[in-house]
Each structure stands twice: as structure tokens, then as C-alpha cells.
PDB file of N, H, CA, C and O in Angstrom:
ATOM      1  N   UNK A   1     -34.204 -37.141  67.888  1.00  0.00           N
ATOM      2  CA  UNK A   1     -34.524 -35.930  68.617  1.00  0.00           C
ATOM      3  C   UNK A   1     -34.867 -34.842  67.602  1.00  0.00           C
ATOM      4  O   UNK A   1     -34.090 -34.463  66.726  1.00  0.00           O
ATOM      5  N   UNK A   2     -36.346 -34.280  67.838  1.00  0.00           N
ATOM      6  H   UNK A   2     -36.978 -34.587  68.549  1.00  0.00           H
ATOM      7  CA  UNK A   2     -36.540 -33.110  66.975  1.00  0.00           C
ATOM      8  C   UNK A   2     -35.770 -32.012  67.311  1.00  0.00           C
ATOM      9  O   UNK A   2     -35.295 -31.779  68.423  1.00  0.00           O
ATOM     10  N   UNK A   3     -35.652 -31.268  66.188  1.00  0.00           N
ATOM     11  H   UNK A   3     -36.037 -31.457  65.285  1.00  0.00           H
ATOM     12  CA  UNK A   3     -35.176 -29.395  66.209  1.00  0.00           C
ATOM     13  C   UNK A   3     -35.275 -28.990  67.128  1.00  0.00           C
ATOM     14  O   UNK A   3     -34.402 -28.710  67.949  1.00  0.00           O
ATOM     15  N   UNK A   4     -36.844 -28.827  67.196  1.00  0.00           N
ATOM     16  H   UNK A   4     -37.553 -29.054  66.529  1.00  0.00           H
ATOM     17  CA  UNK A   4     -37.659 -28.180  68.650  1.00  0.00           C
ATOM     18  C   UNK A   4     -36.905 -28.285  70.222  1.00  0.00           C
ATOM     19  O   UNK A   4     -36.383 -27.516  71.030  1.00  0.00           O
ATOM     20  N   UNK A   5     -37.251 -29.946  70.074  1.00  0.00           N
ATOM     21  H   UNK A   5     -37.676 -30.570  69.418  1.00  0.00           H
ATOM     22  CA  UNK A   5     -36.444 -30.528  71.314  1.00  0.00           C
ATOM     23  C   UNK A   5     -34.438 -30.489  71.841  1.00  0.00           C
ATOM     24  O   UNK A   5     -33.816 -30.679  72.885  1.00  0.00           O
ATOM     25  N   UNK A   6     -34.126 -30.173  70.575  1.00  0.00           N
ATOM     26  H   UNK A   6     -34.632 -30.018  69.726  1.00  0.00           H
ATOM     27  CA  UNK A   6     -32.526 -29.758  70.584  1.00  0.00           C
ATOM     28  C   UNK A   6     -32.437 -28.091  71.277  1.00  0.00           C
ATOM     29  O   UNK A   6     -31.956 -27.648  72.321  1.00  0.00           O
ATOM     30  N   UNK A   7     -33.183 -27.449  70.072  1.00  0.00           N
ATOM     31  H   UNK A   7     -33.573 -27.809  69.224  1.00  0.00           H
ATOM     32  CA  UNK A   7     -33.332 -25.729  70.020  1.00  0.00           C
ATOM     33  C   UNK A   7     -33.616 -25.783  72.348  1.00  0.00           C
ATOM     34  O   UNK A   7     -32.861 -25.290  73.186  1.00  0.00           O
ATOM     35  N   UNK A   8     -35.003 -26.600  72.600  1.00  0.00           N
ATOM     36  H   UNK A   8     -35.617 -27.001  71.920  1.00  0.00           H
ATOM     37  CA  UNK A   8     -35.033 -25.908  74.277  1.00  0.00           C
ATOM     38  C   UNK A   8     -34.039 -26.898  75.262  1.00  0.00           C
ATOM     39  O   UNK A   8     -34.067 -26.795  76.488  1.00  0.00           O
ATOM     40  N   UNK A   9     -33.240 -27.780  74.613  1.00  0.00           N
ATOM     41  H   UNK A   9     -33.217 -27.864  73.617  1.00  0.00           H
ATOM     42  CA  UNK A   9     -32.285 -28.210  75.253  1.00  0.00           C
ATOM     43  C   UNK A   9     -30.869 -27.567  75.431  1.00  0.00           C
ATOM     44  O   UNK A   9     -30.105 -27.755  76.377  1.00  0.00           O
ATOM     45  N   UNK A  10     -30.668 -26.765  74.327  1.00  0.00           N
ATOM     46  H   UNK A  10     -31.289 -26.613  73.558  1.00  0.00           H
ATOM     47  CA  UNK A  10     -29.759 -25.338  74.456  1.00  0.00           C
ATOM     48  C   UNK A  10     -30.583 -24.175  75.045  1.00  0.00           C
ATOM     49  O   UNK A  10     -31.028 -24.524  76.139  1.00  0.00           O
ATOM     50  N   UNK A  11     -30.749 -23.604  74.897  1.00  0.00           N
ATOM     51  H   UNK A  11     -30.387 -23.321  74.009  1.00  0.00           H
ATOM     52  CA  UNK A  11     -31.689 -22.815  75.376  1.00  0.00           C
ATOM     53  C   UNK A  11     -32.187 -22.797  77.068  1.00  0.00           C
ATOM     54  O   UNK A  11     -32.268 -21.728  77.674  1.00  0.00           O
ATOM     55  N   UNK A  12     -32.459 -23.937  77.630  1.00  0.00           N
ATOM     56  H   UNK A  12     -32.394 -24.805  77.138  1.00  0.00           H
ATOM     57  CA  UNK A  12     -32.229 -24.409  79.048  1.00  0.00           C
ATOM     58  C   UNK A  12     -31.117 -24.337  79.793  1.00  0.00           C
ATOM     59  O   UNK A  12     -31.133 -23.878  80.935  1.00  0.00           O
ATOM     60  N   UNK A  13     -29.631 -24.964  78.978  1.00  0.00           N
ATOM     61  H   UNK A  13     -29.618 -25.337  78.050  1.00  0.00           H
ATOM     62  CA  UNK A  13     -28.768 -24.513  79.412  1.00  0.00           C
ATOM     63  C   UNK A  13     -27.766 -23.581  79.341  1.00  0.00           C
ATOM     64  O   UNK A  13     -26.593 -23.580  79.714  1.00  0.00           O
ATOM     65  N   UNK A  14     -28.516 -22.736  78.749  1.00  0.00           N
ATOM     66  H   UNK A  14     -29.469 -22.737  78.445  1.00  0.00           H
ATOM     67  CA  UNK A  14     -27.871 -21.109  78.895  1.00  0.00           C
ATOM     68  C   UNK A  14     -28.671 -20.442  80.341  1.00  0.00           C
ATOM     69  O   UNK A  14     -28.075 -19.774  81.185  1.00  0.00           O
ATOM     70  N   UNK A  15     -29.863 -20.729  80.384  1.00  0.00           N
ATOM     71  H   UNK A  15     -30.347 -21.272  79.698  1.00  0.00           H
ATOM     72  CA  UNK A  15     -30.277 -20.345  81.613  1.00  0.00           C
ATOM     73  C   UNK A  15     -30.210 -21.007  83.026  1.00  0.00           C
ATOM     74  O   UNK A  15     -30.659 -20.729  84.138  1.00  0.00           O
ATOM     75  N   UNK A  16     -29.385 -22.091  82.445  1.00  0.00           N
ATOM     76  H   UNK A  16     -29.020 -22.317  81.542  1.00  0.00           H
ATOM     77  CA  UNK A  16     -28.746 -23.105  84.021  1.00  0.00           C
ATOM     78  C   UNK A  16     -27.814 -22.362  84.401  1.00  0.00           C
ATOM     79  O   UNK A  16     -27.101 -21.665  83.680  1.00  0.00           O
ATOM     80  N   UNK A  17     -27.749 -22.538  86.238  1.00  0.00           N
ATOM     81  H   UNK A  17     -28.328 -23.104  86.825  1.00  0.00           H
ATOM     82  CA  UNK A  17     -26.606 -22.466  87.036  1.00  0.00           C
ATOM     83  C   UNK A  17     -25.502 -21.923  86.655  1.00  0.00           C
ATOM     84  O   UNK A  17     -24.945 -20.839  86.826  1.00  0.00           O
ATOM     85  N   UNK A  18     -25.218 -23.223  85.913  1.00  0.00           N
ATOM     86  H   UNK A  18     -25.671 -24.104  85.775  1.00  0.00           H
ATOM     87  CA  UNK A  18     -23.788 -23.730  85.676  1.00  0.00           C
ATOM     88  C   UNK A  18     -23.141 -22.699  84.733  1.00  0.00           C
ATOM     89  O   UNK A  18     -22.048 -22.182  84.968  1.00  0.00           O
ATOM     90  N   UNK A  19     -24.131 -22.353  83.307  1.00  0.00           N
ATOM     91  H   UNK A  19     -25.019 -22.773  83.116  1.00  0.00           H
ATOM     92  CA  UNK A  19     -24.011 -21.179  82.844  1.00  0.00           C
ATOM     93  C   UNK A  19     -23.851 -19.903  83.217  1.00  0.00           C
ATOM     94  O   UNK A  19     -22.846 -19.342  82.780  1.00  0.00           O
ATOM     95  N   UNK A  20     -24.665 -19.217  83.997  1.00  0.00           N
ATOM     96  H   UNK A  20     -25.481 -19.672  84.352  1.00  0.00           H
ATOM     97  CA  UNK A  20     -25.246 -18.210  84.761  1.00  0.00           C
ATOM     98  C   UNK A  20     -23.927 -17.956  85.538  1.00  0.00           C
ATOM     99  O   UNK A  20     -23.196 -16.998  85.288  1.00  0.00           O
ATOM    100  N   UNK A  21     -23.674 -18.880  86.500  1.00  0.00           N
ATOM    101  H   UNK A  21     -24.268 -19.658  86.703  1.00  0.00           H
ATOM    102  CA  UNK A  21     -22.270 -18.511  87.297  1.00  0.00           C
ATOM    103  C   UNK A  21     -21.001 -18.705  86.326  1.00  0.00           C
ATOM    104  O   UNK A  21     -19.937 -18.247  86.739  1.00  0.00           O
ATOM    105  N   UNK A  22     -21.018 -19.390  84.980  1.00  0.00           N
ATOM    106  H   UNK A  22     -21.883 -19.762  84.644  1.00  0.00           H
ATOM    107  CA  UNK A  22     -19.569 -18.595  84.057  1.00  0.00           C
ATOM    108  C   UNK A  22     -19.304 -17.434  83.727  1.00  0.00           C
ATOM    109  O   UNK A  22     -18.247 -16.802  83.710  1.00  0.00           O
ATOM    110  N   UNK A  23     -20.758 -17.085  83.356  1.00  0.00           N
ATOM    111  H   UNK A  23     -21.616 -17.598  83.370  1.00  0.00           H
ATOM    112  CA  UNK A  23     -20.948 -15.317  83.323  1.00  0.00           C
ATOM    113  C   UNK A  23     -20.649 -14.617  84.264  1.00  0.00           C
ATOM    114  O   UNK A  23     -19.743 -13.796  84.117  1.00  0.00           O
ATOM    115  N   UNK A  24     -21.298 -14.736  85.455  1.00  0.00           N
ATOM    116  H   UNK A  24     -22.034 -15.403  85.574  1.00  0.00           H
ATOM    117  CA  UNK A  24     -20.766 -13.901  86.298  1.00  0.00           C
ATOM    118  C   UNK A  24     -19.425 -13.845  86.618  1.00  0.00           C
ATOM    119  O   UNK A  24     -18.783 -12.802  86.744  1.00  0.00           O
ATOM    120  N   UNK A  25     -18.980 -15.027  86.757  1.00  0.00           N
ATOM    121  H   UNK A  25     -19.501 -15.875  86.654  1.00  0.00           H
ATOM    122  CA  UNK A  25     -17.233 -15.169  86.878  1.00  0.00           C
ATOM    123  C   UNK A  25     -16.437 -14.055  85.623  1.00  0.00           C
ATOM    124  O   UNK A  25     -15.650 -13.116  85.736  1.00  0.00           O
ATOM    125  N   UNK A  26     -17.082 -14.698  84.483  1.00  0.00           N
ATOM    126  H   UNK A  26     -17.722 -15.461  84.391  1.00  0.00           H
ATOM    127  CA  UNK A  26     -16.522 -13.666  83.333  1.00  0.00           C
ATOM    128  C   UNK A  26     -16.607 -12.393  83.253  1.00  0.00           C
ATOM    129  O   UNK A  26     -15.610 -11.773  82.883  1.00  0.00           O
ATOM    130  N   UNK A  27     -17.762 -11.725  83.565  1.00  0.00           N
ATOM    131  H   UNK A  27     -18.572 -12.228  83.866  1.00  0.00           H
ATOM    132  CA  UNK A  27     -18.040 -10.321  84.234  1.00  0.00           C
ATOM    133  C   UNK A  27     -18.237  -9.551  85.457  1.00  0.00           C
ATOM    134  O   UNK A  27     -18.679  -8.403  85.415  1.00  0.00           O
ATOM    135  N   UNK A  28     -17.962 -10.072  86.422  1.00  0.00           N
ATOM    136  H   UNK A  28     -17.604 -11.005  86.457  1.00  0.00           H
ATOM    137  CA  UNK A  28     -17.349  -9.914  87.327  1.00  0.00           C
ATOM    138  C   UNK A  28     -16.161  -8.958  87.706  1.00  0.00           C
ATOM    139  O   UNK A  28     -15.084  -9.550  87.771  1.00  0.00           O
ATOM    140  N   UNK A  29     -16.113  -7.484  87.994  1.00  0.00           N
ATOM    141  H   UNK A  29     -16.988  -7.003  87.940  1.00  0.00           H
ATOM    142  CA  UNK A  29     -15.095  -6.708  88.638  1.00  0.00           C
ATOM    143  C   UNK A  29     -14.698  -6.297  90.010  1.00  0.00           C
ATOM    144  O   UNK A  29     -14.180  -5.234  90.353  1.00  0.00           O
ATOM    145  N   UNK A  30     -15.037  -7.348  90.756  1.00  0.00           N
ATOM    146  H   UNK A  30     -15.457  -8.212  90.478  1.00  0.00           H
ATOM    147  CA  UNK A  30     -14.775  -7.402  91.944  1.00  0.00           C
ATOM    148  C   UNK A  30     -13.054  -7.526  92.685  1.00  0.00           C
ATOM    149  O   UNK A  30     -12.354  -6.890  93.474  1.00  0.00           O
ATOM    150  N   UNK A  31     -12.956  -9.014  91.676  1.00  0.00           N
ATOM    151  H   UNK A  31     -13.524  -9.530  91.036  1.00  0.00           H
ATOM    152  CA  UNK A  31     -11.701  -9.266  91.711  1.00  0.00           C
ATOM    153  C   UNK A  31     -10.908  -9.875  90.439  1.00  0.00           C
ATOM    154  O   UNK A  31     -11.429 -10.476  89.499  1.00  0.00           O
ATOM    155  N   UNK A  32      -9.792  -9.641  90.583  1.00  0.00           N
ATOM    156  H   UNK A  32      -9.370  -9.153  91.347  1.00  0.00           H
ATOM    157  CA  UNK A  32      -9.044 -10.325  89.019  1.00  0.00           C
ATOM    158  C   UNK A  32      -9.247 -11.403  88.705  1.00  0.00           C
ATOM    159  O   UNK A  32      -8.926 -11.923  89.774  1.00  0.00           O
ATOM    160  N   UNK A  33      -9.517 -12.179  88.121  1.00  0.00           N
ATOM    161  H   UNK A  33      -9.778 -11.757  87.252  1.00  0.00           H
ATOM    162  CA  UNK A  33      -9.583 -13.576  88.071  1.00  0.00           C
ATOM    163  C   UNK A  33      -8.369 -14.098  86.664  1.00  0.00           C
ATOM    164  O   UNK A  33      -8.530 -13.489  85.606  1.00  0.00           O
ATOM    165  N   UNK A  34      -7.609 -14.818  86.690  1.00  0.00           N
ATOM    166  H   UNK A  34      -7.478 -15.313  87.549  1.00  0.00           H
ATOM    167  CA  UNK A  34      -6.507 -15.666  85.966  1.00  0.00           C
ATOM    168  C   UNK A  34      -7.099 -16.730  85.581  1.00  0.00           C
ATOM    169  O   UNK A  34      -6.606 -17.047  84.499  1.00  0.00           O
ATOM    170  N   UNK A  35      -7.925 -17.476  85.900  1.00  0.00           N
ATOM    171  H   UNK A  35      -8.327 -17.218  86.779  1.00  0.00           H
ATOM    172  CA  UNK A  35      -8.135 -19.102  85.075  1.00  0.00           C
ATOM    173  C   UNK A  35      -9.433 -19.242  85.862  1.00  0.00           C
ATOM    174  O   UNK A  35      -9.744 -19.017  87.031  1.00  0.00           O
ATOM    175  N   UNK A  36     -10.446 -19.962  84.161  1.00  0.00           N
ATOM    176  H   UNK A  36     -10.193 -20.145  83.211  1.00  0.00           H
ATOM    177  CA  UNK A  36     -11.552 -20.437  84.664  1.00  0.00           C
ATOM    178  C   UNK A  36     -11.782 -21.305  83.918  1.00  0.00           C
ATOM    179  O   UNK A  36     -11.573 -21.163  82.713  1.00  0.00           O
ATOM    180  N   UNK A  37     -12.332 -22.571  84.502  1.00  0.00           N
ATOM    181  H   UNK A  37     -12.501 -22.686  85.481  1.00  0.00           H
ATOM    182  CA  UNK A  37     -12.596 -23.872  83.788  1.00  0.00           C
ATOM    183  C   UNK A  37     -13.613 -24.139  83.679  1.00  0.00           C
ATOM    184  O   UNK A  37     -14.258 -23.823  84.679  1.00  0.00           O
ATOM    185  N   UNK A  38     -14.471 -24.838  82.545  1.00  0.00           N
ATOM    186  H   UNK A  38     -13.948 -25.095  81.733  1.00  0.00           H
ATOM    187  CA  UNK A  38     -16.036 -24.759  82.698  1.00  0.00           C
ATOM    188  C   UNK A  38     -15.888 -25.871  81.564  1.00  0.00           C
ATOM    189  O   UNK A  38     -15.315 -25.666  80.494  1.00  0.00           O
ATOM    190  N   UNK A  39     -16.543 -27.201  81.977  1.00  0.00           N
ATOM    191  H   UNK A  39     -17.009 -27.368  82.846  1.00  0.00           H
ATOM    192  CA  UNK A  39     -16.434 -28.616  81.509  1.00  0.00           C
ATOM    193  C   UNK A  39     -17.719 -28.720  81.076  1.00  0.00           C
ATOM    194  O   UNK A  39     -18.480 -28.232  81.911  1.00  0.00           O
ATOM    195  N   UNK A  40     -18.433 -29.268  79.860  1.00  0.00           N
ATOM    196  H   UNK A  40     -17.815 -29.664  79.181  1.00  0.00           H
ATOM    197  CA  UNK A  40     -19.885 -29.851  79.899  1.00  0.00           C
ATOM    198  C   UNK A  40     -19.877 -30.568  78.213  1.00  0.00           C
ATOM    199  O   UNK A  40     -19.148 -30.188  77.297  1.00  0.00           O
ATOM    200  N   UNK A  41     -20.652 -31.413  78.164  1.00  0.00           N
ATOM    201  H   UNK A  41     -21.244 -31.722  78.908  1.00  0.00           H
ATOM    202  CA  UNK A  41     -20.542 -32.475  76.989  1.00  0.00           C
ATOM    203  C   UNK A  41     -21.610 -31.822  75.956  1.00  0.00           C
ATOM    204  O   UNK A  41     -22.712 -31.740  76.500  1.00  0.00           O
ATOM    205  N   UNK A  42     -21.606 -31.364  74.704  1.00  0.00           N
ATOM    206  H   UNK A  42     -20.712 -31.431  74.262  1.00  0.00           H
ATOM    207  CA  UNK A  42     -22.348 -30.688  73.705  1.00  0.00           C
ATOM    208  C   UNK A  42     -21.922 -31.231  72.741  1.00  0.00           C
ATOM    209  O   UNK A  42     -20.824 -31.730  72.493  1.00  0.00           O
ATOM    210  N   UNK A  43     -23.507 -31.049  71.762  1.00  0.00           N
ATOM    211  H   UNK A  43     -24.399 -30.644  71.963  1.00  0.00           H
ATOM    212  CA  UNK A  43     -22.689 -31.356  70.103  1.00  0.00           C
ATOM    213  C   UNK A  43     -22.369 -29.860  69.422  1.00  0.00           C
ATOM    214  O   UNK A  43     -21.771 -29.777  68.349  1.00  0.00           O
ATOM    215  N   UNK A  44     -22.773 -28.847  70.065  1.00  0.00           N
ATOM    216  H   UNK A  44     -23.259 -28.915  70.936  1.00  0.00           H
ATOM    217  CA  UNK A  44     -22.516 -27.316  69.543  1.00  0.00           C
ATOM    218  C   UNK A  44     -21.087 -27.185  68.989  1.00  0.00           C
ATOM    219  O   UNK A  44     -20.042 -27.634  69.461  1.00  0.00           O
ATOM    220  N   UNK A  45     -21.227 -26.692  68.232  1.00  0.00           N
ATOM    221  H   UNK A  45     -22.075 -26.327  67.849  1.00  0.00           H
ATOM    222  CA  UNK A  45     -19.520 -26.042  67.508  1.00  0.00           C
ATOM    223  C   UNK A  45     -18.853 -24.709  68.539  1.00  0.00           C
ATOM    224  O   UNK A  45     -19.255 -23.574  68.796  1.00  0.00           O
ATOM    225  N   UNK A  46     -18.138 -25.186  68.781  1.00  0.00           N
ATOM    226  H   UNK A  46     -17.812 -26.108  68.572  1.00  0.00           H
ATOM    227  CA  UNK A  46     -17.475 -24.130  69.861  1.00  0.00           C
ATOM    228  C   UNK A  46     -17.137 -23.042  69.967  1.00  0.00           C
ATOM    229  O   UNK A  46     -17.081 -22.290  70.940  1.00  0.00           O
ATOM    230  N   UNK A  47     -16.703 -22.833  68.108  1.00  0.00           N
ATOM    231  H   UNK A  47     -16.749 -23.444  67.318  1.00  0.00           H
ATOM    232  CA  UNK A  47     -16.699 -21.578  67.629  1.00  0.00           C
ATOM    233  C   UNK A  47     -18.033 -20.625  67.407  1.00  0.00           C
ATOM    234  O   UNK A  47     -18.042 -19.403  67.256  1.00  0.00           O
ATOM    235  N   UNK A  48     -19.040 -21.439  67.427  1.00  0.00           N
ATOM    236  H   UNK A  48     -19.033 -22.431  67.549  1.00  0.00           H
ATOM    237  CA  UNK A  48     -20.424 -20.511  67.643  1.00  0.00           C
ATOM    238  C   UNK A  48     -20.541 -19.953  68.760  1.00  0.00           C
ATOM    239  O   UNK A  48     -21.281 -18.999  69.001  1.00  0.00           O
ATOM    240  N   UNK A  49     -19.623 -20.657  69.728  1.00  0.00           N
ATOM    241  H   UNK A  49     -19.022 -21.432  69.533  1.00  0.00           H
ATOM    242  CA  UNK A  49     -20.229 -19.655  71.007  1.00  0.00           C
ATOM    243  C   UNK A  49     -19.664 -18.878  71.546  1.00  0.00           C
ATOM    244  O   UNK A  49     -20.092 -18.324  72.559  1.00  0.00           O
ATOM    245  N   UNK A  50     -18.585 -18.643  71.023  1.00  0.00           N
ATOM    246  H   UNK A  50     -18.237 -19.093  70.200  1.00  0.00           H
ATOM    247  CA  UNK A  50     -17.647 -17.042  70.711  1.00  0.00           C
ATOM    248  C   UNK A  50     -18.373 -15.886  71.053  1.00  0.00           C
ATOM    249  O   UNK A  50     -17.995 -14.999  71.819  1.00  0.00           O
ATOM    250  N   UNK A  51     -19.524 -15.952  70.391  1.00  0.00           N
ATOM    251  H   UNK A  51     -19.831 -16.673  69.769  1.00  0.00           H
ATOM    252  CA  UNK A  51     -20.281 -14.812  70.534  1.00  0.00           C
ATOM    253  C   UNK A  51     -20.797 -14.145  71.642  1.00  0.00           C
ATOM    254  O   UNK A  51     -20.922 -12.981  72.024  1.00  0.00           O
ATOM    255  N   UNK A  52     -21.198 -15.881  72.240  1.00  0.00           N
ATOM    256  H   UNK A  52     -21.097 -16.826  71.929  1.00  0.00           H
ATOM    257  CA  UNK A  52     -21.825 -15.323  73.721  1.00  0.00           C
ATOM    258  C   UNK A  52     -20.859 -15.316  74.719  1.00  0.00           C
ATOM    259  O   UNK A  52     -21.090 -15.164  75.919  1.00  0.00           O
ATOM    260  N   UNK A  53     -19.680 -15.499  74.159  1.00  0.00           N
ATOM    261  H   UNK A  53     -19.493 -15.623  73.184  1.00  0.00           H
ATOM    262  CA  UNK A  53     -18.928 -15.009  75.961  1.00  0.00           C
ATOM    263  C   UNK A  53     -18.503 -13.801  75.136  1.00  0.00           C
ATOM    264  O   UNK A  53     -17.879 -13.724  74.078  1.00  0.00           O
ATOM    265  N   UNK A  54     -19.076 -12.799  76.011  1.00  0.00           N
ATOM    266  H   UNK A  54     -19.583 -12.861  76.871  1.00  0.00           H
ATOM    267  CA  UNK A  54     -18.726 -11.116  75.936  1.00  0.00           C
ATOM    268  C   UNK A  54     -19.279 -10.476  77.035  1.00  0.00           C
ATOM    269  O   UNK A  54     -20.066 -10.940  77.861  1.00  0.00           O
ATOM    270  N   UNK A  55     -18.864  -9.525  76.978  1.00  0.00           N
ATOM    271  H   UNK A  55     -18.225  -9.148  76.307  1.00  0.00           H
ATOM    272  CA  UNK A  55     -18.838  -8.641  78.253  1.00  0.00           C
ATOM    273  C   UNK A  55     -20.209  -8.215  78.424  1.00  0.00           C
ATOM    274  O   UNK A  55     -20.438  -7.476  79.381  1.00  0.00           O
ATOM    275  N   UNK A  56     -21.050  -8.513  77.750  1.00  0.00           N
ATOM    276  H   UNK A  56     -20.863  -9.113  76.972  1.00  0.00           H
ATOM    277  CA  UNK A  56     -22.623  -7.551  77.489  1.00  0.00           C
ATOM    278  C   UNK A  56     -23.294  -8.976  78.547  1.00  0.00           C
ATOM    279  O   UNK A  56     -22.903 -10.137  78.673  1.00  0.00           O
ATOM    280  N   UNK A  57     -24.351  -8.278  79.116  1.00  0.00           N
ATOM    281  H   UNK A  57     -24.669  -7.335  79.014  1.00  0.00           H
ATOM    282  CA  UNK A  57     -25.544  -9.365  79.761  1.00  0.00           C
ATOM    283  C   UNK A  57     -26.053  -9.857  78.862  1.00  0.00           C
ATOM    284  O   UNK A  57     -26.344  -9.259  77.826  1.00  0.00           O
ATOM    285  N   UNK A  58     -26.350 -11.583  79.193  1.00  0.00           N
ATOM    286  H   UNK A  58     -26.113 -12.069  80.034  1.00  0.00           H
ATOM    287  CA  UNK A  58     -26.990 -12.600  78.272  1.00  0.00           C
ATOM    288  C   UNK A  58     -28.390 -12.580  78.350  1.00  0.00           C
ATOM    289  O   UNK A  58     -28.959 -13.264  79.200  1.00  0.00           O
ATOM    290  N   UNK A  59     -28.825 -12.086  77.798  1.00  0.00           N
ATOM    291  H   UNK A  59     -28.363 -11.530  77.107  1.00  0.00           H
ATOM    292  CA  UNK A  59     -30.856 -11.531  78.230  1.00  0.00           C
ATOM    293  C   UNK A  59     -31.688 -13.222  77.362  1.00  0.00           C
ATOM    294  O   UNK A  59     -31.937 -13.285  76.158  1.00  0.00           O
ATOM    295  N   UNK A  60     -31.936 -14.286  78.300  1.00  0.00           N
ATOM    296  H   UNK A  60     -31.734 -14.234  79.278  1.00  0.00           H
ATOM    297  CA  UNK A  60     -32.843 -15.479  77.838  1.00  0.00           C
ATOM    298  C   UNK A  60     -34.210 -14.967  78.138  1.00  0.00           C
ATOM    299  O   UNK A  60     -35.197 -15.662  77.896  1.00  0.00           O
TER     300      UNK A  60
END
């Protein structure tokens, strides 16, 4: 698998669903929320993605 093809295979799923509604769950002040689980199989380092769970909108 090329770069290319890795780089829009991340990149896709930041703008999936599945993504999209962790965020909102995470930023979300509607109601309190205590526990959220979010399962998916990656070779990404986990600690890279520290970054993107924050309170700011994820602009893809």
C-alpha cells in the first residue's frame, strides 16, 4: 500500500460517521456525558491522536 493510499485512508476516516459522531459526543453541552467507547482497528500510534480529540472543531 502506497503513502498516498494510507495518507486518504486516514483522512476518510476522520470524515466518517463514526468519527464525526465521537466529536460531537465529545463536544457536546447539552448533556453530561461519563463514558464513551469508540472501537476501530488502525496501525496509527494512539498517542498521535491526542491532538485531535480537543475541544476545537475538526475542519477536513
Amino acid at each position: 500500500m502506497s503513502q498516498s493510499e494510507i495518507t486518504k485512508g486516514v483522512v476518510n476516516y476522520f470524515k466518517s460517521d463514526q468519527w464525526q459522531e465521537l466529536m460531537r459526543q465529545l463536544t457536546q453541552t447539552d448533556e453530561e456525558i461519563y463514558h464513551i467507547h469508540m472501537y476501530w482497528e488502525n496501525r496509527v500510534e494512539a498517542e498521535s491522536l491526542k491532538s485531535l480529540l480537543n475541544p476545537q472543531p475538526i475542519l477536513l
